[in-house]
N, C-alpha and C positions, 0 to 999 in steps of 0.2 A: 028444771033450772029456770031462774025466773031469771026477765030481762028487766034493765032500769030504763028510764024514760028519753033514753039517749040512744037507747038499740043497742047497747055494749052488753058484754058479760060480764056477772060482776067480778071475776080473775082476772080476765086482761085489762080493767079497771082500776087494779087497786095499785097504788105508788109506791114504786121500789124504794127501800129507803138505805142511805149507803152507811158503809159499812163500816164501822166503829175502833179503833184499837184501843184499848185501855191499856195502862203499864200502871203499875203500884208499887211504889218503894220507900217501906218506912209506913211513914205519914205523911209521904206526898204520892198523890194519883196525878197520874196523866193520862190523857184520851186525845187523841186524835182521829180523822176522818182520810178514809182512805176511797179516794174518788174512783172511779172504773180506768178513766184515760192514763190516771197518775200508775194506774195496777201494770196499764199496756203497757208505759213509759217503760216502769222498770225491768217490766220484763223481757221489751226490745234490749234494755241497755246490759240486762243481765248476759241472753244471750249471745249477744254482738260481742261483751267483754267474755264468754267464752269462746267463741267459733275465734276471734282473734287469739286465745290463750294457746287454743289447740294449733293454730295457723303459728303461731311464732312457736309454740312448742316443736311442730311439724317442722319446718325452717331452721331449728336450730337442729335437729335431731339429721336434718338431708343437706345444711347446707355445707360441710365439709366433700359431701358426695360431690352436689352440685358444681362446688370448684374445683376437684378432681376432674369430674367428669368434663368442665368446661375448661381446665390447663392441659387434660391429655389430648382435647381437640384440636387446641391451638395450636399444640406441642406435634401433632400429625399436621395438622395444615401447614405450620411453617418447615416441618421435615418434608414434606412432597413440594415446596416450594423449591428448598435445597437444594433435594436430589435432581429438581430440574433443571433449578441453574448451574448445578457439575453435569450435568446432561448437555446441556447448549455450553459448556465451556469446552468439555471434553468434544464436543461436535467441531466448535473452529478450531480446538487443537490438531483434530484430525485434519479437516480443510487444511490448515495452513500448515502443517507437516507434508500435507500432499500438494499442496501450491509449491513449495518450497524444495521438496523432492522433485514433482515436475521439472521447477525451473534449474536445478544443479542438474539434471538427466537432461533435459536438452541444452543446459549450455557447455555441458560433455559431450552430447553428441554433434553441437556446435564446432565443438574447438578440434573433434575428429575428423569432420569436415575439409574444416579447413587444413590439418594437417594433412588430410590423403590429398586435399587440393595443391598443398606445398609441395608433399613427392610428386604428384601429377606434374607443375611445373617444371621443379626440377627434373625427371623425368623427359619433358620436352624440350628443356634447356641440352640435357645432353645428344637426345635423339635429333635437334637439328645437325649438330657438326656430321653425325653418323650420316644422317639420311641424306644431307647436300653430297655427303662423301659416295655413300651408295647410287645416288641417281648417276654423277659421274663415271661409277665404275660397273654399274649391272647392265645390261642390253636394253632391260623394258624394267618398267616402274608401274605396280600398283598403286590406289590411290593412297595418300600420305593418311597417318591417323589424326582422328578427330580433335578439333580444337580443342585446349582444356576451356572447362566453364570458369564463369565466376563465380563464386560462392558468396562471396565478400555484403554483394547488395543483394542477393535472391534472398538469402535464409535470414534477413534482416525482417522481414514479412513475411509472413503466412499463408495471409489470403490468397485464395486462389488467382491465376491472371481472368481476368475476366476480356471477351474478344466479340467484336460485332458477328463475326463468322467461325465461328471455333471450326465446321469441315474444310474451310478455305485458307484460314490460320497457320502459320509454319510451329511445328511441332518447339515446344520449348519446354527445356531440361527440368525448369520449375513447375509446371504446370498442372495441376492435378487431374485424373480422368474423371473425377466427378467432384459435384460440389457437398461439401460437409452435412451430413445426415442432421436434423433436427437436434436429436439429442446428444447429439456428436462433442465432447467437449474439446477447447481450444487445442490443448496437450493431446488428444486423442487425434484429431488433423494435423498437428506437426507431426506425431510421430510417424504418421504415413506417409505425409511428406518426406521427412528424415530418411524413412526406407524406401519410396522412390528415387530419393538423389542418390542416397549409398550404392544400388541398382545401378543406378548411371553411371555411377563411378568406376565401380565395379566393369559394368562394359567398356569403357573408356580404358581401364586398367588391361583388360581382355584383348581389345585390339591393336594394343599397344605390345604385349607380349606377342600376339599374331603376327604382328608386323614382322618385329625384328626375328619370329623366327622365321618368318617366310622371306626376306630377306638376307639371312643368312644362309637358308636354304640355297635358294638362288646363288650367293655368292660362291655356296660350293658348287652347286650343279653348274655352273661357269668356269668356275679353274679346273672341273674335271673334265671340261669338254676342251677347254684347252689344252690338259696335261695330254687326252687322249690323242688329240690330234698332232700333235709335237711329237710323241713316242711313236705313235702312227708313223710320221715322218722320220723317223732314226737320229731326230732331234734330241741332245742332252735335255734334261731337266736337274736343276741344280738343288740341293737338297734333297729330302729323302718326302717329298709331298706325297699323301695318300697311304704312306709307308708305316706310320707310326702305330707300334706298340701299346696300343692304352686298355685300361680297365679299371678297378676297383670296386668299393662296395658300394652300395646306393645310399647315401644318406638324402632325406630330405633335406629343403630350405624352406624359408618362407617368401613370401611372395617378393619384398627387397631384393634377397639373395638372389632371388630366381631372375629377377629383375638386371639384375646390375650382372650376372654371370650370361645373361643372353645376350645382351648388349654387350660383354666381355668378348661374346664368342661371334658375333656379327662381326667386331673389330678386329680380330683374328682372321675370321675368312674374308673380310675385304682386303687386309694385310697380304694373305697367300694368292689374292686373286692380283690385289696389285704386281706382287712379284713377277706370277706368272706372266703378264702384260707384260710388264717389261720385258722379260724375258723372251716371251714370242717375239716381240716387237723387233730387239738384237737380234732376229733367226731373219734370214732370208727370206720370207716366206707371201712377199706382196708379189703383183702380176707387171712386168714392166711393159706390157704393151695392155693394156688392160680392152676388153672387148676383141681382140686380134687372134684368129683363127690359127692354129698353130701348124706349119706346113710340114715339117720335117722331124722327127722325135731322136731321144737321148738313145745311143747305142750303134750298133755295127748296120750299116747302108750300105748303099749302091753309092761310089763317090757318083756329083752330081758332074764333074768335067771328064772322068775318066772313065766311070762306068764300072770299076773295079771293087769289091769291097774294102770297105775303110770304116773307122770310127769314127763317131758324130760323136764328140764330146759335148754336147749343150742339145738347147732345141731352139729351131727356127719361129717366128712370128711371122706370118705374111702382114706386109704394114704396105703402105703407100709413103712415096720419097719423101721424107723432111717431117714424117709425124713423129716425137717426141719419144726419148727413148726413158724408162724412169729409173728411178734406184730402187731394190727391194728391200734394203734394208737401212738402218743408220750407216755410216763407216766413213772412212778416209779414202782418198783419192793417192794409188801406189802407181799406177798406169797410167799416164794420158798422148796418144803419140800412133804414129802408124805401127803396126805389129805382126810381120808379114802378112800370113794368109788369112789373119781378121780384118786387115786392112788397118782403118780405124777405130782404132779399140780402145776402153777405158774399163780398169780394172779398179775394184774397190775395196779395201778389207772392212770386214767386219766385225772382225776380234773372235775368241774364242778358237781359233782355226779355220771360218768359215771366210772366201771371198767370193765375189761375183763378177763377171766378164758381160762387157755389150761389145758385140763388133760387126765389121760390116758399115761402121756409120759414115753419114756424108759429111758429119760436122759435129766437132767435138765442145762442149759448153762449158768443161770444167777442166782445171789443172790440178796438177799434182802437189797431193796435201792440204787439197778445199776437204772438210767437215760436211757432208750429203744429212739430210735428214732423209727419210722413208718419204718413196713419192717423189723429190726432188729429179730436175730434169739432168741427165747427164750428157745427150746429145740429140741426133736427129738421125731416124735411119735412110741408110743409104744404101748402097751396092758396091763400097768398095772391098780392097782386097781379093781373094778367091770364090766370088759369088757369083753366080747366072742372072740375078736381079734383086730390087729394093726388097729386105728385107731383116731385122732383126736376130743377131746371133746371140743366145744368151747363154750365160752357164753359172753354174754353182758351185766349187771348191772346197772339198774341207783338204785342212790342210796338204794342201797342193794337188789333192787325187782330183778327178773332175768326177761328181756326183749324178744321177738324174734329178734333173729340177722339178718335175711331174710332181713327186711327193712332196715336196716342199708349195708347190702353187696350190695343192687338194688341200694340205694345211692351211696355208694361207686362206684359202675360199671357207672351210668352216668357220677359221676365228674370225676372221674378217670381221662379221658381224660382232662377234663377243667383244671387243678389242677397241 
């Protein structure tokens, strides 16, 4: 291969020459030159207007998919939106159903409250007259039941009372034993509240049935110690007391009933305890020398001038001259005047058939047809009439027999105290 004078070959030498189109039609020719960059041109533009043909072909062919595919998304995204805004609807319905149920539930157990606080009241409203009446007529008195609370301003608030010293602090009806746990909600500390005071109430209700029965207890086991000691004594009792007939079937009640029937039946046996009182009270049955040693007893003796046996209708008091001689019972003044061998005597009825005699006195205090209450003085002892010295003659009477007074003063000394 020979080189030219330039060092080249003569093939990479030789000049491309470009490349021609002829067209021929008829009797007219055409030629044109088709250069290399005009060849790229076209055939960039060729291909571009296919890859685009096939790309808008491809696009028409997917894009129904595409907006399926891109409306079922949205169609899910805005459906899980939905479901969450009925999700957080349904959430504050439930909240505020239970707000709303909270608040009807305690302001029920609001107005329960305060209802069991009105019977409480009223409840103490009636238990004063009873109790002033019972302290008057029992011997001893337990302590009174507890104050009713207020409700009105406690259950107004919630919060607990808060105290510099809660061990030193006095115990208060509102007061919670602990303070409300973290997650504790507001209706979940009332309601414990709520059943600590109902608790209270409930105690409160409790000692209040205790009371009145333990005071009507009382009022029986007093008229029975009365009745005992009167019959003891050969004392009438009027009425048929202790006597009665009773039974039937056991029905419950509720706690009103139960309420208002025990307070029924306290005012019942204050009623028979009253009677009885009276009634002993009418019986002879006090000490007219009270403290005074008794010298001489009711029954057949040695007379004291003659020596011979005789009856003692009464019984003697050794007393000292001019101490007071008393009445044992209510009654009227039938006697007042010298009366042989009582001397100075003053004779009293006391209805029912029963009268009482003092004699022997130095000095007479009362006339006949003075009203004596029990206790009251009717003279002073002395020594007159058929006596050896100063001393008190007394006696006891039913209907004109002369009785022993012994039994009648052993009565007197048990009620005394009841009475």
């Amino acid at each position: 291969m020979s080189v030219s004078a330039s060092g080249r070959l003569p093939v990479f030498g030789r000049r491309k020459e470009p490349h021609t189109v002829i067209i021929a039609h008829g009797d007219s020719i055409r030629h044109f030159t088709i250069r290399p960059w005009i060849a790229a041109f076209g055939g960039s533009a060729l291909a571009a207007m296919a890859i685009g043909y096939l790309l808008a072909t491809s696009y028409l062919v997917l894009r129904d998919d595409l907006i399926g595919a891109s409306t079922a998304r949205q169609a899910r995204i805005q459906q899980a939106y939905e479901d969450r805004i009925s999700a957080l609807r349904a959430q504050v319905d439930r909240i505020t159903s239970r707000q709303l149920l909270d608040q009807q539930l305690m302001e029920e157990k609001v107005t329960e409250l305060l209802d069991r606080q009105s019977k409480l009241s009223a409840r103490h409203g009636r238990l004063d007259t009873v109790l002033e009446r019972a302290a008057g007529e029992l011997p001893d008195q337990g302590p009174t039941p507890a104050a009713k609370p207020d409700l009105r301003a406690a259950v107004s608030a919630f919060a607990p009372v808060e105290t510099a010293d809660a061990a030193s602090a006095p115990f208060s009806l509102w007061q919670t034993r602990k303070d409300p746990l973290p997650d504790e909600s507001a209706a979940d500390h009332a309601d414990k509240l709520f059943v600590a005071i109902n608790q209270s109430l409930r105690s409160i209700e409790g000692e209040q049935m205790a009371r009145v029965r333990t005071l009507a207890a009382n009022a029986y086991d007093t008229a029975d110690k009365i009745a005992d000691a009167l019959e003891a004594a050969g004392l009438p009792i009027d009425g048929e007391y202790g006597k009665q007939d009773v039974g039937g079937p056991l029905i419950a009640v509720d706690g009103a009933a139960a309420f208002d029937t025990k307070v029924k039946e306290l005012d019942e046996a204050l009623n028979q305890l009253d009677a009885l009182k009276k009634e002993a009270r009418s019986y002879p049955i006090a000490n007219p020398a009270p403290g005074r040693p008794i010298s001489s007893g009711f029954g057949v003796r040695k007379d004291p001038l003659l020596g011979t046996p005789a009856l003692h209708s009464g019984i003697d008091f050794r007393a000292q001259l001019g101490a007071n001689a008393l009445v044992t019972a209510p009654g009227v003044v039938v006697k007042a005047g010298w009366n042989g061998g009582y001397g100075r005597m003053v004779e009293v009825d006391h209805g029912n058939g029963f009268s009482t005699r003092y004699g022997h006195l130095s000095r007479i205090d009362v006339k006949v047809g003075d009203h004596l209450v029990r206790g009251g003085v009717v003279g002073e002892v002395g020594s007159s009439g058929r006596s050896t010295g100063p001393h008190l003659h007394y006696e006891v009477r039913r209907n004109g027999d002369a009785i022993d007074p012994l039994a009648f003063l052993k009565a007197g000394t048990k009620v005394g105290k009841l009475l």
